[in-house]
Every structure is written in structure tokens, then in C-alpha cells.
N, C-alpha and C positions, 0 to 999 in steps of 0.2 A: 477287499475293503468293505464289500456289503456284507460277507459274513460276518466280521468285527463289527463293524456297526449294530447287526440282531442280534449278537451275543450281549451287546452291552446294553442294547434296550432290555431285554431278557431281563439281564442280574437286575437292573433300573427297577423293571416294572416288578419283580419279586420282591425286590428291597423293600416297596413301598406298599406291599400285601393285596398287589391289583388281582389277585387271584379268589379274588373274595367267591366268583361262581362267573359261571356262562355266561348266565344272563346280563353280569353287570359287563365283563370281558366284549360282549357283542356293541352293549352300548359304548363301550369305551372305544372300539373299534369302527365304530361307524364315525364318533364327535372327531378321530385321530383323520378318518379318510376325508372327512368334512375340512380340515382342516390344513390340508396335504399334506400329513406327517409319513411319509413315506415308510421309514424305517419302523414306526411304532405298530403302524397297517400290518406290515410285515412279521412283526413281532407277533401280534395276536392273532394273524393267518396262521401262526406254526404253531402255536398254543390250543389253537379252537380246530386245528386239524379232529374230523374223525366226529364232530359235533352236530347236531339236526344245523346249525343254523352257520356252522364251519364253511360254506361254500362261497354265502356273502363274502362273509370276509376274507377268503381268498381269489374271487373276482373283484373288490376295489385293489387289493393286492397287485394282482393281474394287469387291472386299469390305470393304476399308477405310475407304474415300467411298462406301458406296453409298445412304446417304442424301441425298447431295445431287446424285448421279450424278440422270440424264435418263434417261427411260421408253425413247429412242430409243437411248442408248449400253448400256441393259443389253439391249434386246434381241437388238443388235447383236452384243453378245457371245455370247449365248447361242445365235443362228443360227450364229454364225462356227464356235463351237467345238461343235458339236451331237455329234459325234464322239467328246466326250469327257467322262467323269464332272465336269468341273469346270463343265460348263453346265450341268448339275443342281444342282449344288450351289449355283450361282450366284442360278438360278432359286427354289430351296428357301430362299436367305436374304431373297433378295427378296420371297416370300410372306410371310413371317414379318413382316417390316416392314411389309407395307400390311396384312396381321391387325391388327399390332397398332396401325396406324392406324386401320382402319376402312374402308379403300378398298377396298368388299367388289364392286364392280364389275370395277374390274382385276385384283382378286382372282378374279373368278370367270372372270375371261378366261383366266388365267394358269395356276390349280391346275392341268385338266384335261390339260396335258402334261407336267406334272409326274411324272418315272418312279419316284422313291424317295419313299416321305413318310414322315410317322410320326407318333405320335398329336397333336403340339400342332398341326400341320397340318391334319392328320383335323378335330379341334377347332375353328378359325379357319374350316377348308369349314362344316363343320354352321353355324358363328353365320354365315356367306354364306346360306346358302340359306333359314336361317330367316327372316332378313330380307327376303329378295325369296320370304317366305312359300311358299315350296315344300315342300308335305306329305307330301311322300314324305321328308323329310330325318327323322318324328320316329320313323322303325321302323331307321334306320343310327343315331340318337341315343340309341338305346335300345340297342344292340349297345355299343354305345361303353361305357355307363354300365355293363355288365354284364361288368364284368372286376374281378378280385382284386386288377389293378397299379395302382400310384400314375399319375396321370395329370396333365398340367399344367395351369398355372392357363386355356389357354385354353378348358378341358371347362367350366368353373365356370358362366359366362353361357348354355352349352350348359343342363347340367343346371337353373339357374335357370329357363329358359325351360320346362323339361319341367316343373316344379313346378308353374308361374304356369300353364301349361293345362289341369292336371290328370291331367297323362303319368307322375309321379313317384310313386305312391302308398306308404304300407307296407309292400306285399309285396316291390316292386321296391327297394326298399330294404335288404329285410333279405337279396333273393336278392344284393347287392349286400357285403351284410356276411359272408354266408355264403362267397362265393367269395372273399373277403378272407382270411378265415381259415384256408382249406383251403389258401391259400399260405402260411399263417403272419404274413400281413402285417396283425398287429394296427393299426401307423398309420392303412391306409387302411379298416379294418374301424370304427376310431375316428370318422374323417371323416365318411366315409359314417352312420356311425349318427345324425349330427346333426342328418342333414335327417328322422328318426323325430317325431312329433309329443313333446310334452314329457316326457309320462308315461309313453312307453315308451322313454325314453333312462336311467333310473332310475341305479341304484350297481352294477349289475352292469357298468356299462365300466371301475370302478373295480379292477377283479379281472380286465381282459382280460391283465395283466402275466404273473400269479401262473397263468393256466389256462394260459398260450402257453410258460411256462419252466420250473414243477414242475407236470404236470397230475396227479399222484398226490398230492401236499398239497393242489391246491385241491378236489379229490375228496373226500378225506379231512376235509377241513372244510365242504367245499359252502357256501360263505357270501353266499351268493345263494339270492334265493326261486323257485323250482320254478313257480310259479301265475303267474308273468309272462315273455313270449315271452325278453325278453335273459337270464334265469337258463337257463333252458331249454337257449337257442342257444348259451350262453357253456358249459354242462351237457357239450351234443352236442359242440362242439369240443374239451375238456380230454379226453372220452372216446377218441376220436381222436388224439390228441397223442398220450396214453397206449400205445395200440395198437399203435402205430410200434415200442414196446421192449417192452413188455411186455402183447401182446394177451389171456393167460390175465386178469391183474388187470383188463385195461380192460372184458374179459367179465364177468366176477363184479362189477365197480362196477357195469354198468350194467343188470346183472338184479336189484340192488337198489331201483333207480329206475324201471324201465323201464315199470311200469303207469302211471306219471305222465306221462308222453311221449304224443303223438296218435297215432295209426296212421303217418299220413305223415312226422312227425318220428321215428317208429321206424325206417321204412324206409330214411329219409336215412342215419340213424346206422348202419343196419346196413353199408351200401352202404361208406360210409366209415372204418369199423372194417374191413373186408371188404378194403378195398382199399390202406390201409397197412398192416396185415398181409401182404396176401400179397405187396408190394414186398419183405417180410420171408421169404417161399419158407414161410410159417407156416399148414403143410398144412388146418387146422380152417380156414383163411381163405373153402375152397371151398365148405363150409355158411355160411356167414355170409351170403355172395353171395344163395343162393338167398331169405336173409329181405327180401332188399335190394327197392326199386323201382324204379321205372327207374333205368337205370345209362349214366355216360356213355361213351363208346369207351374213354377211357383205363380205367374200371374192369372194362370186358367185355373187353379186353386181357390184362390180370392177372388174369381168372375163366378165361380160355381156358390161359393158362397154366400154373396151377396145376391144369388140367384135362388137361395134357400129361403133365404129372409124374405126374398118381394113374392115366396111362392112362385116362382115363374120355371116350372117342371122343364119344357121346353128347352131354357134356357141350361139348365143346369146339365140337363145330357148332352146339350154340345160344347160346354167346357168340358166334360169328361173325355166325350169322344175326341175332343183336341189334343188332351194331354199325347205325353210318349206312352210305349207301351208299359215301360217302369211306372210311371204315375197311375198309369191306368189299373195297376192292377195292386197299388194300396189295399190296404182294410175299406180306409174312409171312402173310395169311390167306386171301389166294388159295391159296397152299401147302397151308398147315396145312387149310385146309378142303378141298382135294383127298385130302389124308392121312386125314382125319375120313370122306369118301364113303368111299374105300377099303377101309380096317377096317370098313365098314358092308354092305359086298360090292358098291357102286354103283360097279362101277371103267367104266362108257364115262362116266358122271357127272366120275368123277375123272381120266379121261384127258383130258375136254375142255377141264379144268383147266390139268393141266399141263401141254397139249400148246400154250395160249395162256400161257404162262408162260415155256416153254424157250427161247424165241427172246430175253429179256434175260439177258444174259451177268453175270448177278450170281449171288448168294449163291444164292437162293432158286431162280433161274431155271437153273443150275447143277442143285440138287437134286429140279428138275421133268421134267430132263432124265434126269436118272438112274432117276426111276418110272419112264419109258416107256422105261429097255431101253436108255442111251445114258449113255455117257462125257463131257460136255462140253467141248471143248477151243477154244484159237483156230480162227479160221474157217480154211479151208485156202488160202482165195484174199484176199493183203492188197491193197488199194487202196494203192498208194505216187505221191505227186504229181507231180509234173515240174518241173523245173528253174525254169519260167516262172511254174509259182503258187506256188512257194516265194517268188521275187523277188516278185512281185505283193503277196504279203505284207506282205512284209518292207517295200515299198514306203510301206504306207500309214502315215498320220502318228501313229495313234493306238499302233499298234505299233511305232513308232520312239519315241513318247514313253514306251511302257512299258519297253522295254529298257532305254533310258536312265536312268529311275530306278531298273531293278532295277540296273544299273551302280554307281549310287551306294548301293547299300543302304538305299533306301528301298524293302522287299519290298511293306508295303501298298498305299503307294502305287500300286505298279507293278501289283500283282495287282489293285486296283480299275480302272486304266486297261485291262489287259488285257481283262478279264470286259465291259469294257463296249464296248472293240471289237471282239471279238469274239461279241459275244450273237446277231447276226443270222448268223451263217456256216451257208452249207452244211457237208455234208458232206467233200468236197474241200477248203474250204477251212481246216476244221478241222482237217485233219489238215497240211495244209501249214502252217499256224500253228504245230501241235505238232512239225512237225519244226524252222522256225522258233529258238523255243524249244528244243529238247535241241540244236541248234548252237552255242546261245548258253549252255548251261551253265544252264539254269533248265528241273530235272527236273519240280516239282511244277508248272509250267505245261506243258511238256508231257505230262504224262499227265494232269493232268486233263481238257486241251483235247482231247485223241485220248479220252477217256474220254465226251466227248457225240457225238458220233457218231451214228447209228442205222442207216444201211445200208451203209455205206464204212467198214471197220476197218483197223488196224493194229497189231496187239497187239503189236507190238514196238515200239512208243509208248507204248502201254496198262503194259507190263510191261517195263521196262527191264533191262540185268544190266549197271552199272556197275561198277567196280574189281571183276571176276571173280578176277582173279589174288590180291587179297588177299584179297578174302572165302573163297574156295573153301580158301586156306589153314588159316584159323582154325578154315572149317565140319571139315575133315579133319582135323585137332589135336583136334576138342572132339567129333566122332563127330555131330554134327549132319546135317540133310537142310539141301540147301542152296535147295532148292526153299522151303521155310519159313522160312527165313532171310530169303530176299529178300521174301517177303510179308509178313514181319513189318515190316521195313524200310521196307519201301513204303507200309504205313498207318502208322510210326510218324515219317518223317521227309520220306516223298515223297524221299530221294535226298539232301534238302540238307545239305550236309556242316556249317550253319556254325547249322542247325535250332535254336531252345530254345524252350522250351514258357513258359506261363504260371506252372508250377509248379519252376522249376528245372532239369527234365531237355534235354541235351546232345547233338547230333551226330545219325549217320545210324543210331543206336538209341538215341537217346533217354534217355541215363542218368541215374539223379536221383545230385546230388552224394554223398550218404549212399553209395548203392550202390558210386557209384566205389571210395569209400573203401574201401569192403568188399573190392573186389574185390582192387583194391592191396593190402589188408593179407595176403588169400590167397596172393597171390601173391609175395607178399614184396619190392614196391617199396616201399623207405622212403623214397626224396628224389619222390613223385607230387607232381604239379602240377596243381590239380581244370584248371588249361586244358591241360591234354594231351590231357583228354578228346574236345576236338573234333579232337583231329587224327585221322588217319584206321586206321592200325593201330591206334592205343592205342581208341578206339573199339570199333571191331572186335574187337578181343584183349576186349576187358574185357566187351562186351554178350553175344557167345558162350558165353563162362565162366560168365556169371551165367545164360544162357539154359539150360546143360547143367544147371546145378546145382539150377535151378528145375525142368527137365522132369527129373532122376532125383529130387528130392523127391515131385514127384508123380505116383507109378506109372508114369514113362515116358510118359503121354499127354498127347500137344501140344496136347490144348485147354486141358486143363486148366495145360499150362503158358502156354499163351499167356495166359489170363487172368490168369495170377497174372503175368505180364511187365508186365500192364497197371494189377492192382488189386492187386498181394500174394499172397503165397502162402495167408496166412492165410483171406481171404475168398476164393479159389478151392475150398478144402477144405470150408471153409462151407457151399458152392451145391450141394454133391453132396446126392442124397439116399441116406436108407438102403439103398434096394434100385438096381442099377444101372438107367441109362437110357440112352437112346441119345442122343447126344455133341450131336446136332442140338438136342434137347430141353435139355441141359442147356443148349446156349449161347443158346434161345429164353428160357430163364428167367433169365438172369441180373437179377440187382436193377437193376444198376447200365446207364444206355442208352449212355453211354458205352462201355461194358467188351463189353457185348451186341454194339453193332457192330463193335468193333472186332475179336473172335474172332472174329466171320462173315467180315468181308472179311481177314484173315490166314488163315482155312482155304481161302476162295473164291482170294485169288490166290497159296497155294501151287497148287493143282492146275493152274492156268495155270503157272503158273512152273515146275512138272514137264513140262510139255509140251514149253514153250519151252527149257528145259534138254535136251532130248532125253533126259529120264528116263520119258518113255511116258505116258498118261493117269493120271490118278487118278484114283476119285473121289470124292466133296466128301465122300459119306455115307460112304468107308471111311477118309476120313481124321480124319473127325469120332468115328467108332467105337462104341463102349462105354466110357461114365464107369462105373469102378465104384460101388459102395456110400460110403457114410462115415456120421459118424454121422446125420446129418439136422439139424432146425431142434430146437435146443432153446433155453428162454427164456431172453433176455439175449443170441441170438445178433444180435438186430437191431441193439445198441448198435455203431454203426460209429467 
């Protein structure tokens, strides 16, 4: 029956001349699998056999029937196309189905090469191993259960199973509700609480609404009893909520209460007031810490940093020395903890720091380079590939299938296929990839792919200067450096001319629609078109203008205009404190981790892009400079 069926969509899709070419066949073959036309998927899997982009469409194929498909044709598949994210994917729906049958045998054959998972998978392994009673499975079932996020239903027979042995107790439960609510995610804080014995699931859930959305009114009423653990916890997190806007009142509510609270539930709260406060730059935040107890990496992060701002050197090498060893051995506190020896007089301490530091070519690695006495610039000698590993490349199927999609405007696609053929590349061949790519007009694959690297460079892969003749015009019109120009560019669009963001913003700087408007109105177009924006003068013209007029609002200094490029002006003027700091410091504290990186690698690849312009070294720390003064943190500044 299913080959009468293809035969008839066949003659169908001939009749109607869908044979127009490939490219349209592919699309018509994706909108058909989108749509679960089974037969027609089918139709254009047998068509597009043998095709660079043939493979898609015979794994939706695949994924359509794959419950009645044979153990021998998925594997088949998955060996064929190993090359290619779509046999993972293939792979990863197939688990899911014998999960959810129960074929925890095939299942346990199969996970293990499994490259991508995610937690319903995570979930289906752990009910595998529990069943062929493997006890090492109850300390990764227990990692599982100890997250804030919503989780699928196949955790549930997990976690039943930790109950029925005795894995599951109270504590693990409430440390379960606790990290719940530290994200805000009262649902799963709800759930979770149900597996509490009866009498400690009480009316205090009935008031987790009212602590999570006005925690000042439910303070202000406390309508929950203090003498039992949920009044308590639901207590500690409303205090916290609070802290985020207004940490003076969430202080004063909770030295009201606070001899009622255990030691350890003081500590918790302190830790947690301590550390949404100082997301808030909210200077008392750096006492709070010290009442705190142990503290996790992210909160010894924000104790280090509000410990940059007060100057207090001392302080900031024992939030380092606290972190884990993974925290500890970041970019950022490798640095700053070289900078912390240093002001302590321990400079071969601190040189040994940064002298293993300077050899990565980033933000940090930049300004480690510059303690010991040095400018960092591209390397002097680039690795450029030859003619024959360009071809060799270009050759292989997986990067003929990535082109091809990024051909037809399917970037994700295309950039998943990339990433995943290229993950095993040397050196050489990464960079022949990324020249590959910039041939083919796909900037942000190649600079990302010339971007992994580790002893073969090419910074003129790494750092592009595209359309030079228009930009350098607008940079000269608007009094601009044009070395920052392009960095800014290059963390905000990667180059793509045709770029938009998840929020609205446009082209190869990124303009949110509002702004356009703005600028047009300055400017005095009144027939603007918001799509003109992507074209490439009017771009240009309009993100420069708003770039000058941001960096003359704010003293002239380009970090601070770069922030405000990324977060507003407002909250750039925010983040200063009263007495100046040095430009490094300010863009280590910024709140926001978004805005944080992005002013780091916009400072880091101007000073490459001064090189490579042949405007001379610069470097990171004088381009970074002195933020001056402003007013500091006052209350209500945290309400974003």
C-alpha cells in the first residue's frame, strides 16, 4: 500500500512540474515534513536520492515511520550519515521511543554514542540502569533531582524509584525546593514540595504566588507561621525577591525576624540577599557576604567583584580562593587573582599567572600580556593553507551540505551542520575551512572556525575589514575610530549583512527598530523604510550616528559607550560608581553577562583591529582607561 501511495504522489508531483530543481524540491520537502505529509516526504526522499542535501530529506523520511522502521535500516542510517548532525538526531529520536517503550537493553546499547542528549534522555538512561540495578546510577539520580528546572516526565519513575529506597528524604527535597525558587520557578518548587511528608506541605504553598510577585506585601503581612520549615523557606525566599530592588527594606524586614531563623538558615539568607544585591552593584552587598556560608561560585563571583569596585585586593583573593577548582581557573580569576598577588607585592606569584595566561589571545589573555611589559597584537607569522586543503575541504560532504543550506537561508541549519563537521579539525584544517567560508560569503563561520585554532593563526580570518570603503567613510563623517567600529561590528553581527536578533535589531550593527526611527528623525528622513535598515549604507550611516551621539553623551569614553550600544545609555551611567575606576573594573562588574562580554570582546578586538588597520598596537588597559565617577547605586536603581 505504501508503494502505491509513492507512486501516486510521484505521477501528482510530476503532473504539477514540482521538478522545477533541487533547491525548490528540498524546500518543498521540508514545508511537506513540517507538515506530516508522510507520503509526499517520501516522495521527495526518492527524488532527491543521490543529491548534496538528499540526506535531510531521507532522515525526516526516516523520522516519520520510524516506529515501524527495522533496527537494521536505522542503523544503517545512522552509520551512513555519521558525518552529519541528522544521525544524531536520528539516533536521539530513536532512544526516545524504545524509552518510552521500555527496550532498556537496545536502549543501553544505543545511548552511549549518543553526542547530544538532554535531560528526558538523561532520565530514560538513569530508568536503564536502575533496572539492570546498577548502583552507581543513584549518586548521577541524585544530580539530576537537584536542579531549580522543570524536568520531563521521564525523571518521575527516576525519582519514584529514589523514594521507594530511601534515596529521597526531606532534606533532599526541600534542597530541591530551594534551588526552585532561587530561579523563581515557583511550578517546580510546587511539585517538588509534594513529595514532603503531609504535614510539612502545610498553607504556606498557598502563598508561594503572592512571596514570588509582591515579596514587600507578603512580608508586610507574613501570613504564614515562622515555627514550621515551609513558613520559614517561603520567609527566606520573599526576603530575597525583595533584595533584587530594594535590599535597605529586605535588610530591615529581615532583622526583624531574624532570631527566629537557625544559624544555617541565617547563613543561606544572608548569602542570598548578598548576592542579588550585589547583581545590583549595591556596595553594603560586600558585608552581607562575609555573614553568608558557604557560598556557590556564582555568589563568590559577585563577592569578588563588588570587592574590585571597593578596591579591597584582600578581599577579592579570598573569593577566588573560595571558588571550585573549575571557577578558579576561568580567564577572569586567573587575572584578577594575578592582579590581587600583585597589589599584595607577590609579583613572581603574579607573573606566573599571567605569563600562563598571555598566550590566549582573548580579553583577559590580552590584559595579562600587558602586566608583563607587552602590547598584544596578532601573531607576526600567519599560517595561510594551500590551494589543496582549501579543495580537500571544500570537498567533503558535510561541508557541501552546509553551504548548501546556508545557500538557501537556512543559517541554523547550516551552522549546525558546519559545527558538526567540522568539530574534529586540526589546525590547518580549520583555518582552510574558514577561508572556505569567507569565499563563500559566510563571515561569522568564518571567524568563528579561524577563532578555534590553538597554534596555527590567521587573524585576518579572525578579524575581517569588509566593505572598508563605506565604513571608513561614515567612521570619518562621525569622527569615529574605526578600529572600534569594526569590533563592535564583529561581536554585534559577525559581518552578516542580512543579521536580526531575537529582539528586533537589524543588519551589520544591529539597530533596534525604535533607534532607526530615531536616527531618521535626526536626520531629517521622512519617507524611512524600517527595511532600509538592512541595507548597507543606510546601516552604516545610522548605527555610527547613534554610536557618536552615545559615546559624546557619555564623557567621550568608549566603554562606556559601548555598553550603552548594547544595554542603553541609561544603565551604562548606572554601573559607574562614585569615585572613578579603572575601565577594566567597570566592565568586570557589569550586572548584566550579556553586556559584560560583550564590552570585553568589543575592547579586546578593537586593539586587534588597530593592528591590523595599521594604526599601531594599543593597548586593551589604555583603551579600557578610567570610568569616571557618577552618582553610584542608589535605592530603586536595581528596578530594570
Amino acid at each position: 500500500m505504501r508503494g502505491i501511495l509513492l507512486i501516486g504522489v510521484l505521477l501528482l508531483l510530476a503532473g504539477s512540474g514540482a521538478w522545477a530543481g533541487e533547491d525548490e524540491d528540498f524546500l518543498a520537502a521540508r514545508d511537506a515534513y513540517r507538515a506530516g505529509v508522510g507520503p509526499r516526504v517520501a516522495a521527495y526522499a526518492q527524488r532527491l536520492q543521490g543529491t548534496v542535501l538528499g540526506p535531510y530529506v531521507a532522515s525526516w523520511d526516516l523520522l516519520m515511520r520510524l516506529d515501524d522502521a527495522g533496527e537494521s535500516e536505522i542503523r544503517g542510517f545512522i552509520n551512513s550519515y555519521a558525518d552529519s548532525p541528522i544521525s544524531d538526531r536520528v539516533r536521539a529520536e530513536w532512544l526516545r521511543r524504545l524509552g518510552r517503550k521500555q527496550n532498556w537493553a537496545l536502549f543501553a546499547a544505543e545511548y552511549p554514542l549518543l553526542v547530544n542528549t538532554d535531560p528526558e534522555l538523561v532520565c530514560y538512561n538513569l530508568q536503564a540502569r536502575l533496572v539492570r540495578r546498577d548502583g552507581t546510577a543513584w549518586e548521577d539520580a541524585r544530580a539530576v533531582w537537584l536542579t531549580g528546572d522543570s524536568l520531563p516526565k521521564s525523571c518521575g519513575p527516576v525519582f519514584d524509584a529514589m523514594a521507594d529506597a530511601g534515596k529521597l528524604g526531606g532534606e533532599e527535597v526541600w534542597a530541591r525546593v530551594r534551588l526552585a525558587l532561587e530561579q523563581g520557578n515557583t511550578a517546580t518548587a510546587r511539585s517538588a514540595a509534594e513529595r514532603l511528608p503531609a504535614n510539612q506541605q502545610g498553607p504556606w504553598l498557598d502563598q508561594l504566588g503572592l512571596a514570588s510577585e509582591n515579596p514587600q506585601r507578603f512580608l508586610d503581612r507574613l501570613p504564614v507561621d515562622l515555627r514550621s520549615r515551609g513558613g520559614r523557606e517561603l520567609t527566606i525566599f520573599a526576603l530575597y525577591r525583595l533584595a533584587r530592588s530594594q535590599p535597605d527594606l529586605a535588610k530591615a524586614q529581615w532583622q526583624e525576624v531574624q532570631g527566629r531563623f537557625s544559624q544555617s538558615e541565617q547563613e543561606y539568607l544572608w548569602g542570598q540577599m548578598a548576592f542579588q544585591a550585589a547583581r545590583r552593584l549595591y556596595p553594603d552587598a560586600l558585608g552581607w557576604f562575609a555573614k553568608a556560608g558557604k557560598l556557590s561560585d556564582a555568589q563568590l563571583e559577585w563577592r569578588a567583584r563588588l570587592a574590585l569596585r571597593a578596591k579591597n585586593w584582600n578581599e577579592v583573593l579570598a573569593a577566588i580562593n573560595a571558588m571550585s577548582d573549575t571557577g578558579r581557573q576561568q580567564p577572569a580569576w586567573r587575572y584578577w587573582k594575578g592582579r590581587a598577588l600583585k597589589a599584595q607585592g607577590k609579583t613572581a606569584a603574579a607573573n606566573a599567572i599571567f605569563a600562563s595566561l598571555s598566550g590566549e589571545h582573548l580579553f583577559y589573555g590580552q590584559l595579562a600580556e600587558e602586566e608583563l611589559g607587552a602590547v598584544a597584537g596578532p601573531p607576526s607569522i600567519a599560517y595561510k593553507p594551500g590551494g589543496e586543503e582549501i579543495a580537500a575541504v571544500r570537498k567533503l560532504p558535510a561541508v557541501q551540505r552546509a553551504l548548501a543550506l546556508y545557500r538557501l537561508g537556512l543559517r541554523t541549519e547550516a551552522t549546525r551542520e558546519w559545527l558538526w563537521g567540522t568539530r574534529n579539525f586540526n589546525d590547518r584544517q580549520l583555518l582552510a575551512a574558514a577561508e572556505v567560508a569567507r569565499r563563500e560569503g559566510w563571515p561569522d563561520r568564518s571567524i568563528n572556525t579561524a577563532n578555534k585554532t590553538v597554534q596555527l593563526h590567521d587573524f585576518t580570518l579572525r578579524f575581517p575589514t569588509p566593505h572598508y570603503d563605506v565604513m571608513s567613510r561614515y567612521t570619518r563623517q562621525t569622527g569615529l575610530d574605526d578600529a572600534w567600529v569594526y569590533g563592535l561590528i564583529r561581536q554585534e553581527s559577525r559581518f552578516v549583512q542580512i543579521a536580526r536578533s531575537s529582539v528586533g535589531a537589524s543588519g551589520l550593527m544591529q539597530l533596534m527598530p525604535s533607534t532607526a526611527r530615531w536616527v531618521a528623525k535626526k536626520l531629517g528622513i521622512r519617507d524611512f523604510r524600517q527595511s532600509a535598515v538592512n541595507e548597507l549604507d543606510t546601516n552604516l550611516a545610522f548605527g555610527t550616528y547613534y554610536l557618536r551621539h552615545v559615546l559624546d553623551e557619555l564623557d567621550g569614553h568608549p566603554v562606556l559607550a559601548t555598553a550603552a550600544y548594547n544595554a542603553g545609555p541609561g544603565r551604562a551611567r548606572r554601573w559607574r560608581d562614585p569615585l572613578p575606576m579603572e575601565g577594566a573594573i567597570y566592565a568586570e562588574s557589569i550586572p548584566f553577562n550579556e553586556t559584560r562580554d560583550y564590552v570585553q570582546k568589543v575592547m579586546s578586538n578593537a586593539a586587534y583591529y588597530s593592528a591590523i588597520l595599521g594604526r599601531g598596537l594599543t593597548s586593551v588597559k589604555a583603551r579600557l582607561g578610567i570610568v569616571g565617577g557618577g552618582d553610584g547605586w542608589r535605592d530603586g536603581d536595581a528596578k530594570e
